[in-house]
mmCIF file of the N, C-alpha and C atoms, coordinates in Angstrom:
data_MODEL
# 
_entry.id   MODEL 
# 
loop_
_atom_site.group_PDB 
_atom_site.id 
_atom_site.type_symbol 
_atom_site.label_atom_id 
_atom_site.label_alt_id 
_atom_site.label_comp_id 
_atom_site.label_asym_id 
_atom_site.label_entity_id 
_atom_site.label_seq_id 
_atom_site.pdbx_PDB_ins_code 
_atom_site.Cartn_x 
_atom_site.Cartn_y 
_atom_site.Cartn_z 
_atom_site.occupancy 
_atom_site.B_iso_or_equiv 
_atom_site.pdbx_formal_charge 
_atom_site.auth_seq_id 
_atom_site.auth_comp_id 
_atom_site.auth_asym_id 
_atom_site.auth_atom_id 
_atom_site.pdbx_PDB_model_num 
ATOM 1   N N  . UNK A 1 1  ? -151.790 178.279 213.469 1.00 0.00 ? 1  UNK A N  1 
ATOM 2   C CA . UNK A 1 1  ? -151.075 177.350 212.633 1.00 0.00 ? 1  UNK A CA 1 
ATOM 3   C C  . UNK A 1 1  ? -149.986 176.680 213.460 1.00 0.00 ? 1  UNK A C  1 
ATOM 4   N N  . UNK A 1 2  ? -150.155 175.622 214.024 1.00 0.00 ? 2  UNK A N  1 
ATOM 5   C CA . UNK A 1 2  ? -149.439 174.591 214.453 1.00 0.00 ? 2  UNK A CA 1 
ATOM 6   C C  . UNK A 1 2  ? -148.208 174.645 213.802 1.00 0.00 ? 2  UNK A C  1 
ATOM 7   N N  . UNK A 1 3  ? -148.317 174.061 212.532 1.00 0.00 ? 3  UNK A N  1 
ATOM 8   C CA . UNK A 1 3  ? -146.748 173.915 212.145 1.00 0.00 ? 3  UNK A CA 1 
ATOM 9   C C  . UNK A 1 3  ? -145.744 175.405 211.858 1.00 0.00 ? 3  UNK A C  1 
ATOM 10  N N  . UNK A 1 4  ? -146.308 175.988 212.513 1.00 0.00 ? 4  UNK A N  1 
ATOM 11  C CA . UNK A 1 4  ? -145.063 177.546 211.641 1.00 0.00 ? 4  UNK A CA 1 
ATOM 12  C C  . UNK A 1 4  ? -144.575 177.612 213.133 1.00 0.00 ? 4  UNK A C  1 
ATOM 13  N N  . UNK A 1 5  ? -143.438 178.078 212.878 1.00 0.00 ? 5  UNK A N  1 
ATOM 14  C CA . UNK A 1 5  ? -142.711 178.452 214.164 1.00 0.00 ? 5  UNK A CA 1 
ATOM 15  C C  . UNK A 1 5  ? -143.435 180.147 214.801 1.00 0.00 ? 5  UNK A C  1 
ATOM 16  N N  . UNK A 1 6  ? -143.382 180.200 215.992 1.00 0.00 ? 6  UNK A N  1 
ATOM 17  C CA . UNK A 1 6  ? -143.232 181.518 216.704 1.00 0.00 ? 6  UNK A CA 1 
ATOM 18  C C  . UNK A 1 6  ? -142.378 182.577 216.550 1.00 0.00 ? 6  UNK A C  1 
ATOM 19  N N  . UNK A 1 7  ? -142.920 183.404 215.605 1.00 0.00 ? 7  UNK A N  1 
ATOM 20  C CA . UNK A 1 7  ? -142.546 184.832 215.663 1.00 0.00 ? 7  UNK A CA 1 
ATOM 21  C C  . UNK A 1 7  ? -141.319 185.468 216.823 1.00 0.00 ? 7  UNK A C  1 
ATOM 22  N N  . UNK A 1 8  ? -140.747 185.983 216.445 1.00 0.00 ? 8  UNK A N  1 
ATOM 23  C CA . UNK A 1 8  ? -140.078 186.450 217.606 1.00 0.00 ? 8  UNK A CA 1 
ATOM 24  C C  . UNK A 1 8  ? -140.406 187.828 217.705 1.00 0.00 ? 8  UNK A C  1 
ATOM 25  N N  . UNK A 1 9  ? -140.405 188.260 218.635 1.00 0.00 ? 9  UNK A N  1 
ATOM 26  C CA . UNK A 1 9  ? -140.763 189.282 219.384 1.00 0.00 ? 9  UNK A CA 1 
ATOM 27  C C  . UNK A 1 9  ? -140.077 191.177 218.525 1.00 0.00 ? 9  UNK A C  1 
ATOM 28  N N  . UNK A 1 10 ? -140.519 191.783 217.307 1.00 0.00 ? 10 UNK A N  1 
ATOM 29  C CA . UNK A 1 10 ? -139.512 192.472 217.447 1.00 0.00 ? 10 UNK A CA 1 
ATOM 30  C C  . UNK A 1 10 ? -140.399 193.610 217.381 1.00 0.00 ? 10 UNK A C  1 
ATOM 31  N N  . UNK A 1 11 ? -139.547 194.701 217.569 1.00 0.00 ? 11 UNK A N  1 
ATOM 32  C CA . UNK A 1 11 ? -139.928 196.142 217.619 1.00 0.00 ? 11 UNK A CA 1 
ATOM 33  C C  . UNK A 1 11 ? -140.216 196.934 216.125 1.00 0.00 ? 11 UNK A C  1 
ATOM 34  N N  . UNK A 1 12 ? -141.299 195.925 215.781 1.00 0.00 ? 12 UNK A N  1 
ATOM 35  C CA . UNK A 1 12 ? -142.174 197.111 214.477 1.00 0.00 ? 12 UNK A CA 1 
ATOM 36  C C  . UNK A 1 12 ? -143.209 197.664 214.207 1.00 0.00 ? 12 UNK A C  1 
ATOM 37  N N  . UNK A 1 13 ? -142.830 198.700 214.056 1.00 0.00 ? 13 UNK A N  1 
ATOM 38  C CA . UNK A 1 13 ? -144.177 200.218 214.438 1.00 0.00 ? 13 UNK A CA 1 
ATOM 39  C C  . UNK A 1 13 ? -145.345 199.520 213.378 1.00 0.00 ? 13 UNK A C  1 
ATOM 40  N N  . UNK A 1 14 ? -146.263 199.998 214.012 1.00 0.00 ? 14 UNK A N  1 
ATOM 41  C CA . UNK A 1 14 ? -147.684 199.555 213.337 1.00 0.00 ? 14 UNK A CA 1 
ATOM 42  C C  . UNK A 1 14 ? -147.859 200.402 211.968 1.00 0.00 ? 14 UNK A C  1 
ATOM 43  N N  . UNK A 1 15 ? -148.465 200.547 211.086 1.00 0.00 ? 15 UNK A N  1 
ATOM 44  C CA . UNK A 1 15 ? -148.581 200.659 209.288 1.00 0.00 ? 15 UNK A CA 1 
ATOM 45  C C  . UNK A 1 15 ? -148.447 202.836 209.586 1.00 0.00 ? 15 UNK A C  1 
ATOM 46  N N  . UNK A 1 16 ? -149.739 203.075 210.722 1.00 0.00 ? 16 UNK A N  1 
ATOM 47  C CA . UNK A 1 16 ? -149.667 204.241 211.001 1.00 0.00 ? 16 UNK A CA 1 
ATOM 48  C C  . UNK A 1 16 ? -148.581 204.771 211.671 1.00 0.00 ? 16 UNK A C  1 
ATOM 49  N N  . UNK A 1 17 ? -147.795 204.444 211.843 1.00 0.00 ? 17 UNK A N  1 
ATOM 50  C CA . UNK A 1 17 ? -146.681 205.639 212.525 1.00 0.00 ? 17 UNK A CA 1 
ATOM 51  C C  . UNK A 1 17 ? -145.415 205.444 211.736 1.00 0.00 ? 17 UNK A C  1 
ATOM 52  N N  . UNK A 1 18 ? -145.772 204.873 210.341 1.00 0.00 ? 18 UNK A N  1 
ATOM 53  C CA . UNK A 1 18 ? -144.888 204.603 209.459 1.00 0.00 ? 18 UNK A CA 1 
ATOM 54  C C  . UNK A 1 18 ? -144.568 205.749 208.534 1.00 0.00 ? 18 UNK A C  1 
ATOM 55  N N  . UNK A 1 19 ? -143.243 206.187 208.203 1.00 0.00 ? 19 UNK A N  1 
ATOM 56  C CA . UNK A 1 19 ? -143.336 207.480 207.899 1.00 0.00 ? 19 UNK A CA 1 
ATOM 57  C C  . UNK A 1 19 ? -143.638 207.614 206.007 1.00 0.00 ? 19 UNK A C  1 
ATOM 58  N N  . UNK A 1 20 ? -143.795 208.210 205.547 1.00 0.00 ? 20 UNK A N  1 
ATOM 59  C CA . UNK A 1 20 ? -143.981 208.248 204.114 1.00 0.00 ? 20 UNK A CA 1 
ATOM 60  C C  . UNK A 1 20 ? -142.927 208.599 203.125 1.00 0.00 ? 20 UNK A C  1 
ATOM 61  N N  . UNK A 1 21 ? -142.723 208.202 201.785 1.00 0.00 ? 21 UNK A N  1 
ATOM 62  C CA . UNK A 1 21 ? -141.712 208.264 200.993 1.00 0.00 ? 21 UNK A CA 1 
ATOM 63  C C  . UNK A 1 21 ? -141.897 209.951 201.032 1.00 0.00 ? 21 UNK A C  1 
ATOM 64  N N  . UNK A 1 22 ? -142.140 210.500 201.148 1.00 0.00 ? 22 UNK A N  1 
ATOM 65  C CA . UNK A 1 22 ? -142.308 211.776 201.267 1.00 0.00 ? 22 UNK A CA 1 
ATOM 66  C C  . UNK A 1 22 ? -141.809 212.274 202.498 1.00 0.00 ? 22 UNK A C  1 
ATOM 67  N N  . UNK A 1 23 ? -142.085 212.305 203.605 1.00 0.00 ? 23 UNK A N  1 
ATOM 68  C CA . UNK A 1 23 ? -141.229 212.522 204.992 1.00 0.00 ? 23 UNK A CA 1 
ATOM 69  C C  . UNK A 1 23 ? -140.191 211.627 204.631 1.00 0.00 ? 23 UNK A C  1 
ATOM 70  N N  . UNK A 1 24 ? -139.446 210.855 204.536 1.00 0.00 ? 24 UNK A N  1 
ATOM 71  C CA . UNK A 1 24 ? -137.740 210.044 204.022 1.00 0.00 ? 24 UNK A CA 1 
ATOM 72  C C  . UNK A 1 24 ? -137.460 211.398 203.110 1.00 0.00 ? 24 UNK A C  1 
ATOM 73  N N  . UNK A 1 25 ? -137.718 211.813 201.958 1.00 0.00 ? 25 UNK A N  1 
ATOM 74  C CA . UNK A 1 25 ? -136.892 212.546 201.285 1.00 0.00 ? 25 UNK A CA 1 
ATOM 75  C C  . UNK A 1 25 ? -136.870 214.206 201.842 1.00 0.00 ? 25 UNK A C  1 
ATOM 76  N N  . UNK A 1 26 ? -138.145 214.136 202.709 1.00 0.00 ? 26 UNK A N  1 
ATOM 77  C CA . UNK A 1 26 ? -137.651 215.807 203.508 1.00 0.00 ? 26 UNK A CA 1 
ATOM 78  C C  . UNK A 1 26 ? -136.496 215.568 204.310 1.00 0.00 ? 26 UNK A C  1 
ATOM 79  N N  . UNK A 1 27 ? -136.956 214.571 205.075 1.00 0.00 ? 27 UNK A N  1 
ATOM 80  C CA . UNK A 1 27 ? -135.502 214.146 206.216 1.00 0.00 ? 27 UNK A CA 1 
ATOM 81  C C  . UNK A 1 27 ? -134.571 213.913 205.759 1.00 0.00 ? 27 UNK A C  1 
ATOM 82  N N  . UNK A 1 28 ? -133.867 213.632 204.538 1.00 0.00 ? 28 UNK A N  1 
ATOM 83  C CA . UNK A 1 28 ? -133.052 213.651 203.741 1.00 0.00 ? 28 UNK A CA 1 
ATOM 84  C C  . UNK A 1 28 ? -132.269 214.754 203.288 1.00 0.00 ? 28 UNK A C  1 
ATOM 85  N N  . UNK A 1 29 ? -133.316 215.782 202.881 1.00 0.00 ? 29 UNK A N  1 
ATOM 86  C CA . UNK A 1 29 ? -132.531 217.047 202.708 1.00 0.00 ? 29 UNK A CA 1 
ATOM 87  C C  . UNK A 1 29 ? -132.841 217.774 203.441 1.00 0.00 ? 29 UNK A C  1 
ATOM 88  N N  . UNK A 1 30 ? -133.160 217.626 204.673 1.00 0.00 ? 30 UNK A N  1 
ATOM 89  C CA . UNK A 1 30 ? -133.041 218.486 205.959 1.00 0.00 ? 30 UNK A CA 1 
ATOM 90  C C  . UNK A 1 30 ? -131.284 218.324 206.862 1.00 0.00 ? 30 UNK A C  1 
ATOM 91  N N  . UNK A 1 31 ? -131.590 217.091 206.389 1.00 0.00 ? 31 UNK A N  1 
ATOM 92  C CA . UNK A 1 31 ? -130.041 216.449 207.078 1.00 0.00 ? 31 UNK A CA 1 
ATOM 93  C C  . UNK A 1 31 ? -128.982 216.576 206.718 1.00 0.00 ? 31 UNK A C  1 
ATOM 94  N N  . UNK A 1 32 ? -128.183 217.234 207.850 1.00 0.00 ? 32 UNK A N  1 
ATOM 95  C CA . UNK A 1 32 ? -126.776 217.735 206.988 1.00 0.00 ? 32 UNK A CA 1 
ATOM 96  C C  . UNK A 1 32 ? -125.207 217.258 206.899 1.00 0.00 ? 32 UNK A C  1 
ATOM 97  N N  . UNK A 1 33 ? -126.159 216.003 207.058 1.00 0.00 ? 33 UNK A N  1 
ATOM 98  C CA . UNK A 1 33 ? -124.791 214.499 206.704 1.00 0.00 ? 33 UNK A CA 1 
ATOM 99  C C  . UNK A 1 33 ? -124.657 214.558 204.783 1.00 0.00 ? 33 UNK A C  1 
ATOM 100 N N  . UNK A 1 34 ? -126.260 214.746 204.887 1.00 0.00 ? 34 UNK A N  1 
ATOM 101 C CA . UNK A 1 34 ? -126.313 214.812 203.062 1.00 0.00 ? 34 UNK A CA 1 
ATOM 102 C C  . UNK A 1 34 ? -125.404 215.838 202.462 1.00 0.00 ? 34 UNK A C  1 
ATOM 103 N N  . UNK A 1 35 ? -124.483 215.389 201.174 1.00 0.00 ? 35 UNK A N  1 
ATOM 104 C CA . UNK A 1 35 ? -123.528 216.514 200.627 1.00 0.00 ? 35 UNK A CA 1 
ATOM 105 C C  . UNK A 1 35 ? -124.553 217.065 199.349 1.00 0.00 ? 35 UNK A C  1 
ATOM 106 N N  . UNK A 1 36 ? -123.741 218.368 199.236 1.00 0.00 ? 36 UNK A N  1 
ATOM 107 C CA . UNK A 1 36 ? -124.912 219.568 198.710 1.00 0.00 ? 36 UNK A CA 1 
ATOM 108 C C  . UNK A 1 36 ? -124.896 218.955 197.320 1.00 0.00 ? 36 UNK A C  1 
ATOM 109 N N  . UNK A 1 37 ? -124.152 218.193 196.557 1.00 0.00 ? 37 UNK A N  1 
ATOM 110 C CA . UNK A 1 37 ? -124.529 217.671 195.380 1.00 0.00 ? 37 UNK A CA 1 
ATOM 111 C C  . UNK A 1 37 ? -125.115 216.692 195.357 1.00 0.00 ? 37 UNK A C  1 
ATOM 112 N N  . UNK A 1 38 ? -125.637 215.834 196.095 1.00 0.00 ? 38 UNK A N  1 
ATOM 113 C CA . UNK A 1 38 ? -126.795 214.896 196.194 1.00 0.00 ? 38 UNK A CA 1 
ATOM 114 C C  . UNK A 1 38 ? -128.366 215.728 196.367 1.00 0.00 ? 38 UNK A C  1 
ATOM 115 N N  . UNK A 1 39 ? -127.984 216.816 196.748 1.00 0.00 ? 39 UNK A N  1 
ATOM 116 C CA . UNK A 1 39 ? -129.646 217.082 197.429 1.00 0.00 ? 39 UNK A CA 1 
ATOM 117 C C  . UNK A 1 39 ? -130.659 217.294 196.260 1.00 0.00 ? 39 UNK A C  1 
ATOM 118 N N  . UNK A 1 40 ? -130.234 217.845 195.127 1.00 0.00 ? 40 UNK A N  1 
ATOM 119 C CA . UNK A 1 40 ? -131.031 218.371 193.694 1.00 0.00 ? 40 UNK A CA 1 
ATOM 120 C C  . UNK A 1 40 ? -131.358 216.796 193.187 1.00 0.00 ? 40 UNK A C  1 
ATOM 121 N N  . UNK A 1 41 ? -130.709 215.574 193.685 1.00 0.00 ? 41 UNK A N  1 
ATOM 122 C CA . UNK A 1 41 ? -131.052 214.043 193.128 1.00 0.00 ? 41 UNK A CA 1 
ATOM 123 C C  . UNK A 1 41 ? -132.393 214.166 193.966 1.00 0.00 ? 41 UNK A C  1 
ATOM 124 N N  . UNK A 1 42 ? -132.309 214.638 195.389 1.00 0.00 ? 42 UNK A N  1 
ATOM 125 C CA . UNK A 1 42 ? -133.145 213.809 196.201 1.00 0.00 ? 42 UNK A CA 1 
ATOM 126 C C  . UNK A 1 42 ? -134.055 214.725 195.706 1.00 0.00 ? 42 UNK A C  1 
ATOM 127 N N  . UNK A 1 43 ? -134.239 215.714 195.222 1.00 0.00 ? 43 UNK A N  1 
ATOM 128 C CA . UNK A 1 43 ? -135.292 217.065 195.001 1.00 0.00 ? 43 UNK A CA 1 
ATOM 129 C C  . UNK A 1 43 ? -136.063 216.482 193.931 1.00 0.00 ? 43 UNK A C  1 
ATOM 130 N N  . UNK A 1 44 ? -135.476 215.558 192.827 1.00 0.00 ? 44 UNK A N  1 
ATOM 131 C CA . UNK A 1 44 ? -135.986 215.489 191.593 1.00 0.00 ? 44 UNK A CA 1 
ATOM 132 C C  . UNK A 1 44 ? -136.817 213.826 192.090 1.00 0.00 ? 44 UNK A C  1 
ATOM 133 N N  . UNK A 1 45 ? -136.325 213.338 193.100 1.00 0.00 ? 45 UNK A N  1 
ATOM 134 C CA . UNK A 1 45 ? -136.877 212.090 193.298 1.00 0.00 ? 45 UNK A CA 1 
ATOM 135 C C  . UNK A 1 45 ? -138.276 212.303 193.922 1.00 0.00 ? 45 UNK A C  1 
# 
């Protein structure tokens, strides 16, 4: 397509090495930036 401009170049992982709403909420409450009264939110999510 002629008329669209050129993409720029950026660093995004292909569909497979994309992690799942499921790995986000383990890493979530693995992580211990998270405070202990958020984690039972992220448990129920």
């Amino acid at each position: 397509m002629e008329h669209q401009l050129q993409m720029p170049h950026a660093a995004v992982p292909p569909p497979e090495q994309l992690l799942s709403m499921n790995d986000h909420f383990t890493n979530l409450l693995n992580d211990t930036r998270v405070k202990p009264q958020i984690k039972p939110l992220i448990e129920n999510a």
